[in-house]
C-alpha positions in Angstrom: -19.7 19.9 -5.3 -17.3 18.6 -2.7 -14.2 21.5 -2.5 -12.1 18.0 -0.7 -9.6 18.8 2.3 -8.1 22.0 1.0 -11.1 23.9 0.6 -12.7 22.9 4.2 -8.9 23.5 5.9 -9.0 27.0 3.9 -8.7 29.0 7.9 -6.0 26.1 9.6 -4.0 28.1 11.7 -0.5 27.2 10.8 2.7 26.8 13.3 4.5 29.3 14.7 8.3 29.8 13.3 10.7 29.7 15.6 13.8 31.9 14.6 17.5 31.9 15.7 18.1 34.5 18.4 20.6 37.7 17.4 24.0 37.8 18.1 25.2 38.8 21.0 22.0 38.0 22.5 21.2 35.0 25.0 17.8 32.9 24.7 16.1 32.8 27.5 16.7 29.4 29.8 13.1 27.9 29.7 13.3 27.8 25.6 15.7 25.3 25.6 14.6 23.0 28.5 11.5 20.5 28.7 8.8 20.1 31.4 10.7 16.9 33.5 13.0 18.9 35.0 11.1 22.3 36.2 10.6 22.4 40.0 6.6 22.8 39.5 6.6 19.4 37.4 5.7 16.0 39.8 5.8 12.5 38.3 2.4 10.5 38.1 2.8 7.7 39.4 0.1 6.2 41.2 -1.6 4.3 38.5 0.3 1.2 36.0 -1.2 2.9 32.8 1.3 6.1 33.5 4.3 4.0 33.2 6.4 2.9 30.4 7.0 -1.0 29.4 10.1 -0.3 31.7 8.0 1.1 34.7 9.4 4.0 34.3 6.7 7.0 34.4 5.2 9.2 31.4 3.1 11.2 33.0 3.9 15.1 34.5 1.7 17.2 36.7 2.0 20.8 36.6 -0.1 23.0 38.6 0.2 25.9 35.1 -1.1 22.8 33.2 -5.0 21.7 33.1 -4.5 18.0 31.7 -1.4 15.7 32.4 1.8 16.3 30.8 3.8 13.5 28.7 7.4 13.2 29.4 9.9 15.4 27.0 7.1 18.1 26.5 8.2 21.9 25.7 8.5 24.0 28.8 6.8 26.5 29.1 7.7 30.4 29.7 6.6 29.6 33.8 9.8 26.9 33.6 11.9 26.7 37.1 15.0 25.2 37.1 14.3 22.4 39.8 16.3 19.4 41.3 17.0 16.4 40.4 14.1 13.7 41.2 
């Protein structure tokens, strides 16, 4: 017999809660800030399929990051605060 999704998906690994920080205490920079605008990040721009209907670009590099990046992404805990681009 057939146990369906629930029996096969019995081991999914389920997503980590993120809770409030304490009182008192600061959260660290990077937490709150997304890949576009960390120093390592560079825009992908060489090709039309890495741009929005507007031209504008979607795709990050990061040399922490194997594949691309798409714009708006979580930084990560190697975040830089960077300039401007």
């Amino acid at each position: 017999m057939s146990k369906g999704i629930v029996g096969e998906r019995r081991g999914a690994i389920m997503a980590k809660r993120i809770t409030a920080p304490r009182p008192g205490t600061k959260q660290p920079e990077w937490q709150t800030e997304i890949c576009d605008t960390c120093r390592f990040s560079e825009w992908i721009t060489d090709d039309h399929r890495h741009r929005d209907l507007n031209g504008n670009p979607i795709c990050l590099r990061c040399p922490h990051y194997e594949f691309y990046i798409v714009r708006g992404r979580r930084a990560c805990s190697k975040w830089e605060k960077g300039a401007k681009q």
